[in-house]
C-alpha positions as CSV (number, residue, x, y, z in Angstrom):
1,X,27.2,-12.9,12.8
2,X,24.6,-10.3,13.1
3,X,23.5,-8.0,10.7
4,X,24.3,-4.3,11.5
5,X,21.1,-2.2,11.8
6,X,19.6,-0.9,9.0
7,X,18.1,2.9,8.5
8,X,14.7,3.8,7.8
9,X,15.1,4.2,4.1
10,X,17.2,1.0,3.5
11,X,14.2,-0.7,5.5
12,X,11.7,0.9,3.8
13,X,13.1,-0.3,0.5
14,X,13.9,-3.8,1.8
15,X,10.2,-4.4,2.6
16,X,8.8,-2.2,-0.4
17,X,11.3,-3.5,-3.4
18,X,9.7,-7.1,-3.8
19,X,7.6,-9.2,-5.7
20,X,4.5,-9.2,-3.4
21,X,4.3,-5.1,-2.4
22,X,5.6,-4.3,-5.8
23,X,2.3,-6.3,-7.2
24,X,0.0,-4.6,-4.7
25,X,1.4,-1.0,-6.0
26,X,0.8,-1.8,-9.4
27,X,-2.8,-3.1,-8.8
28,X,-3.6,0.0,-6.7
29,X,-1.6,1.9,-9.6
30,X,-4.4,0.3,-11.7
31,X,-7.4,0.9,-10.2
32,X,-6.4,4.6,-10.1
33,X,-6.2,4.6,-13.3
34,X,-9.3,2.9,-14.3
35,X,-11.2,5.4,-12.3
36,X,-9.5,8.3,-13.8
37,X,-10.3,7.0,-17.3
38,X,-13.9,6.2,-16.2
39,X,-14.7,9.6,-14.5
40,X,-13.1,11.9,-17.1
41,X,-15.6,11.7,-19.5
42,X,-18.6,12.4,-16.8
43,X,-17.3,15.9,-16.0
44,X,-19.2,17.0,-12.5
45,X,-22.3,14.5,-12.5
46,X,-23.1,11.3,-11.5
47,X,-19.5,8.9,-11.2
48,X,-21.6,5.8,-10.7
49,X,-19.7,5.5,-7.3
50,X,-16.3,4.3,-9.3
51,X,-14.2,6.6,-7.0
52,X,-15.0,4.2,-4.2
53,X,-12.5,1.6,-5.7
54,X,-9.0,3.2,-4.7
55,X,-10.7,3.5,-1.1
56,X,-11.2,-0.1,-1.4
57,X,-8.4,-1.4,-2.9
58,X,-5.8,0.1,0.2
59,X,-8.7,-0.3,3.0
60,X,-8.8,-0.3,5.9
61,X,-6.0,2.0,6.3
62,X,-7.7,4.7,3.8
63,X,-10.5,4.6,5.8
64,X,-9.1,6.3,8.3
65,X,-9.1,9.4,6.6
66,X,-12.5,9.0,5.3
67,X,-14.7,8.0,7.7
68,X,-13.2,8.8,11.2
69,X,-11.8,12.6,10.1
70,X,-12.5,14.2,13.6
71,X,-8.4,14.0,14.4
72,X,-8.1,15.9,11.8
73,X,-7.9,19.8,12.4
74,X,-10.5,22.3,11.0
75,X,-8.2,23.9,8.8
76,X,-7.9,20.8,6.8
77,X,-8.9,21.0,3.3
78,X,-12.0,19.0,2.2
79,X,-9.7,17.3,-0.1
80,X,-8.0,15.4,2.5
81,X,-9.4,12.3,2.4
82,X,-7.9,11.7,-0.8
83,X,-4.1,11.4,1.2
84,X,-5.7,8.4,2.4
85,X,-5.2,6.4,-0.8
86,X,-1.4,6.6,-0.7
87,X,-1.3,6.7,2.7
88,X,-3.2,3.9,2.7
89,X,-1.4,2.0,0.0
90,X,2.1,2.6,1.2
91,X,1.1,1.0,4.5
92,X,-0.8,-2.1,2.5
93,X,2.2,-2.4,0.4
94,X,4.8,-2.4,4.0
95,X,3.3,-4.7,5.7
96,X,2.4,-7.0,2.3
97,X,6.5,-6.7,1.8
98,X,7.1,-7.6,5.8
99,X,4.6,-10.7,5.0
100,X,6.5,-11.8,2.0
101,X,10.0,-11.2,3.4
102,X,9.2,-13.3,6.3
103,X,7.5,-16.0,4.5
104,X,10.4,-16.2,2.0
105,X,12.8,-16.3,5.5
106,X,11.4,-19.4,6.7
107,X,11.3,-21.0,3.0
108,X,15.5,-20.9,3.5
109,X,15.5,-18.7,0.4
110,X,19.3,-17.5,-0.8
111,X,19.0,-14.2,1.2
112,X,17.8,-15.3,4.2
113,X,20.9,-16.9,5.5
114,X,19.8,-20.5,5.9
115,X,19.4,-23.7,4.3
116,X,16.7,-25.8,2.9
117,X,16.0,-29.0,4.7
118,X,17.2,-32.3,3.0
119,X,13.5,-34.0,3.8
């Protein structure tokens, strides 16, 4: 029997609500963090390049928004590259959950509807 098809938010939650993508948010969660903590203190001078990390951390999609910024219209604010951390970490985390569900599909895990070989 087929499965009926699901929306965009029950998709969204079925690749995002895991182990894997839930793992990755929390690390990006972390670095966040971590740069916060260690750039409060300088006020305005030198951050010692820490606010680099959350650009790494959900690369290469984040990058998009840093680097190649000429899609972007003129009226953007110069604050805008800083959507491309959760942009950036949303799609990480999607396709780390896509990854994870398929992997766990061809394991014959409970949900996936089939059965372990008897090897």
């Amino acid at each position: 029997m087929a499965d009926a098809p699901r929306s965009l938010p029950q998709n969204l939650r079925h690749y995002l609500v895991n182990p894997a993508a839930l793992g990755y948010l929390g690390l990006v969660l972390a670095v966040c963090a971590w740069v916060a903590v260690d750039t409060l203190p300088v006020g305005q001078g030198d951050f010692n390049f820490a606010v680099v990390w959350p650009f790494f951390v959900t690369a290469p999609t984040s990058f998009m928004f840093v680097g190649y910024t000429d899609w972007l219209p003129e009226w953007a604010p110069v604050w805008t590259p800083l959507i491309g951390v959760p942009v950036g970490a949303a799609v990480q985390a999607f396709v780390i959950g896509a990854l994870y569900r398929s992997l766990r599909k061809g394991k014959g895990s409970p949900n996936s509807g089939t059965s372990p070989s008897a090897a």
